[in-house]
Every structure is written in C-alpha cells, then in structure tokens.
N, C-alpha and C positions, 0 to 999 in steps of 0.2 A: 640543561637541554636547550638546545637553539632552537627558532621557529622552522629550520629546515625538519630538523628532524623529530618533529610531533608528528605521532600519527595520524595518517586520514581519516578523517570520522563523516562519514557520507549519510548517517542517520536523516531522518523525514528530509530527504533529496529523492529528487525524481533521476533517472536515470533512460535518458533518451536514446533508444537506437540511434546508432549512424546508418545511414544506405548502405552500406558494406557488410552489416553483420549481417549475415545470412541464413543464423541457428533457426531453424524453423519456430521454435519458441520463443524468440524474440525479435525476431524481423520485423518492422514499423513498433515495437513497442516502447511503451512508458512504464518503468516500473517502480514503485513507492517502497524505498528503503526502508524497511521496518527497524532495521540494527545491522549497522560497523563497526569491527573494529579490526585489531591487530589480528584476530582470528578466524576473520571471515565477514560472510553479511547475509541477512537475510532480508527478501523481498515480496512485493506479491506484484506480477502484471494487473493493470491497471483498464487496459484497452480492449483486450480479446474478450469479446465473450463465449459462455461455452454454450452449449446445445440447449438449455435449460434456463427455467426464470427461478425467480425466488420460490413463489408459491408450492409450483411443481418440485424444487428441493426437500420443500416442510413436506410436503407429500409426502416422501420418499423414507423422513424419519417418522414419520407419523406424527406430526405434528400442525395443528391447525395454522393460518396466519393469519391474526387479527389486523395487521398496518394493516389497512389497505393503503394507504401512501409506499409500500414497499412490494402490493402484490405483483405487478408487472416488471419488477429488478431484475435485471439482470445477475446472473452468477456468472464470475468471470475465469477465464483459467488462469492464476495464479501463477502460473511456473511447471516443470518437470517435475518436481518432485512431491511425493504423495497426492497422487492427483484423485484420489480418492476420498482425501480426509478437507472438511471444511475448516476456511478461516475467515474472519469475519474482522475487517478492522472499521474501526466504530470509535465516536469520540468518547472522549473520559466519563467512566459512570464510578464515582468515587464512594466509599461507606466512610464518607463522615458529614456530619449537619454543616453544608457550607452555605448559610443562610446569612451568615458574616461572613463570608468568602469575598474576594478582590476578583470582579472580572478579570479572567485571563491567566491568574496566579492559580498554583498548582502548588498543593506542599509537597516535600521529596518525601515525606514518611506517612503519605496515605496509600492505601490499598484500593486496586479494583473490586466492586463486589463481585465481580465472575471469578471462579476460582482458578483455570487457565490462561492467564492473562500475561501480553510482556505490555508495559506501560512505557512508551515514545513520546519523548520528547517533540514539545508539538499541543500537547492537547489530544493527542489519541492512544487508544490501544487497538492490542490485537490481542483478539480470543480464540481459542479452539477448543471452548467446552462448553458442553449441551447447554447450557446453564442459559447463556448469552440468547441462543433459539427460543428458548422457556419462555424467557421476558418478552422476548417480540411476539412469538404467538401468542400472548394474551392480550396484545393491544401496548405494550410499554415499550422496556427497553430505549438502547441510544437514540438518540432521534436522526442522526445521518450514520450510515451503516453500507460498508459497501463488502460483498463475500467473492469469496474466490475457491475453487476448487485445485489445489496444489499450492504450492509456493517456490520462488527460485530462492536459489542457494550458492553462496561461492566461498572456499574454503579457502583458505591462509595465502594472501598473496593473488589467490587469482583475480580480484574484482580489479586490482593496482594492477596488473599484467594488459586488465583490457582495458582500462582508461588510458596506458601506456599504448596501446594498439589502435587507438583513434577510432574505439568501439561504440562508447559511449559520448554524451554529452551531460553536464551534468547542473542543476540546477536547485533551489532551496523549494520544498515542497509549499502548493499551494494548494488550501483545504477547496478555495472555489472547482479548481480542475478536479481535483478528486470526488466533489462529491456531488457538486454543483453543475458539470459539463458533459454534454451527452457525450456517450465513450468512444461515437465518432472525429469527435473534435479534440480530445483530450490528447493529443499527438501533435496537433498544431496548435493548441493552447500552452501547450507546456515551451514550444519552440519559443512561441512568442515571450515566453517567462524571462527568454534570452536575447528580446531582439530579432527573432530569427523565424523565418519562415523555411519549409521545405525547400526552394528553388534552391535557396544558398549554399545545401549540403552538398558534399561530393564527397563519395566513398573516401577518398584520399587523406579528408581535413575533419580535424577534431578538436573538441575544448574539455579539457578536464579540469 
C-alpha cells in the first residue's frame, strides 16, 4: 500500500465550517470527530447550543446534579440525528488501578467503566448510557464532560466528497477548545488551530 492510498482517518480532528456550507446544522460550526474511517464518521457539533442547560437536562431524567461546577453547562445540539438521545463525551474513566499509570498513556486493553462507551483516541470517550448521568449526579464522574443532544453522521465516502467540496476545514483536536473555551469562541479558537482567523475564509477556498 502506498501513502497515497491509506485511508483518511479524521478521528479527534475538529471539523470547521467554511462560509459556504449553508446546511442549517452546520453553518458556523466545529465539530469533534468522534470516529473515521472507510465507513463513514461520527461526530458531535461543538458550538451550537440547544434550548436547555445541564441541570434542567437531569431534570428531565430525573435525576439530581451534584457538579455544581457543571450546573449552568450548556447541552449542545450535537448534529441531525437522534436529536433526542444524549451523548456525553467526557475524558477517559478507565476500570483498572492506574495508580502506576504513565501520565498520558492509555493501554489499548482497558475498558471504560460506563457500559455504552466508544473509547477515542485522544484521551476521551463518548458515552450514551445512563450510567455516565449516575456518576455526575452524585457529585463524581469525569471531571471535563461536555453533552450534546443528537449527533452528525456521514456515511461511506460522504465526509471525503465534502472535504473535496471545500466544505470543511480540518484540524487535529484540541482538548483546551473543547472543553476549556466558552462555545462562543470555540469557532475562532479552532481557526486559529490553523493560523487562521475568519476574514481569510471565502466560501470559494478550502484546506483538507
């Protein structure tokens, strides 16, 4: 296999609107590649937030929220699809004693203790079961945690159709903008990821 033709793997990359796409779900957004590959990609918007804070979410399952460092969070819209089911992507909560662990190191053969979990390269997962809720309502759970109500989705070939279409821009994820940068700046934080501020786009010109 040559290095042309490896597949794209866009995994924990941000994914910048251009001024040109115009899908009402992603127009000024950033969104945090969850998983790429040859069959598609999953994502969650980053920027948008929806109607609702955290607390008022826990409401909603009935469930208390102990953070208070999380009560006034934002829930974000995710993406089009299941715009009803929550996801929650939140750094690594591993079930093994890593008390001798190597800051930063990850083994490939541990498990998340949530039982819903895809585990990203990066130092993060994403969750979509109750379980994850549990631990924060009581005061625990990950300690940076960011939710979204839906998630984008692109099936075989389409996410390479619009990097081909000068739709996106794209960039290696940074945990500071993610988690770290109010969600109004997280569109021009992520530009700068690139050198690049807003003036410089033009619907026309793209970087994949």
């Amino acid at each position: 296999m040559t290095l042309d033709s490896a597949p794209m793997n866009l995994t924990h990359h941000f994914l910048i609107a251009m001024p040109g796409l115009e899908d009402e779900a992603f127009a000024g957004s950033v969104v945090y590649l969850c998983e790429h590959s040859e069959r598609g990609a999953l994502g969650l918007v980053i920027n948008k937030p929806s109607d609702i804070d955290l607390k008022t979410l826990f409401d909603k399952v009935e469930l208390p929220l102990l953070r208070t460092d999380l009560t006034d969070s934002v829930v974000f819209q995710g993406g089009p699809v299941q715009t009803e089911r929550g996801f929650v992507l939140h750094e690594a909560v591993l079930a093994v004693d890593d008390s001798n662990a190597v800051p930063g190191e990850i083994e490939s053969d541990v498990e998340s203790i949530y039982a819903s979990t895809m585990t990203i390269p990066g130092g993060l997962e994403m969750t979509t079961s109750r379980d994850v809720l549990e631990a924060l309502s009581t005061g625990n759970g990950p300690r940076r945690v960011l939710v979204t109500l839906g998630y984008s989705a692109w099936g075989e070939g389409q996410l390479e159709a619009e990097l081909g279409e000068n739709s996106w821009l794209t960039v290696e994820a940074d945990l500071g903008v993610l988690f770290d940068t109010p969600y109004e700046q997280r569109y021009e934080k992520a530009l700068l990821l690139l050198g690049l501020q807003a003036w410089m786009l033009s619907p026309e010109a793209g970087h994949a």
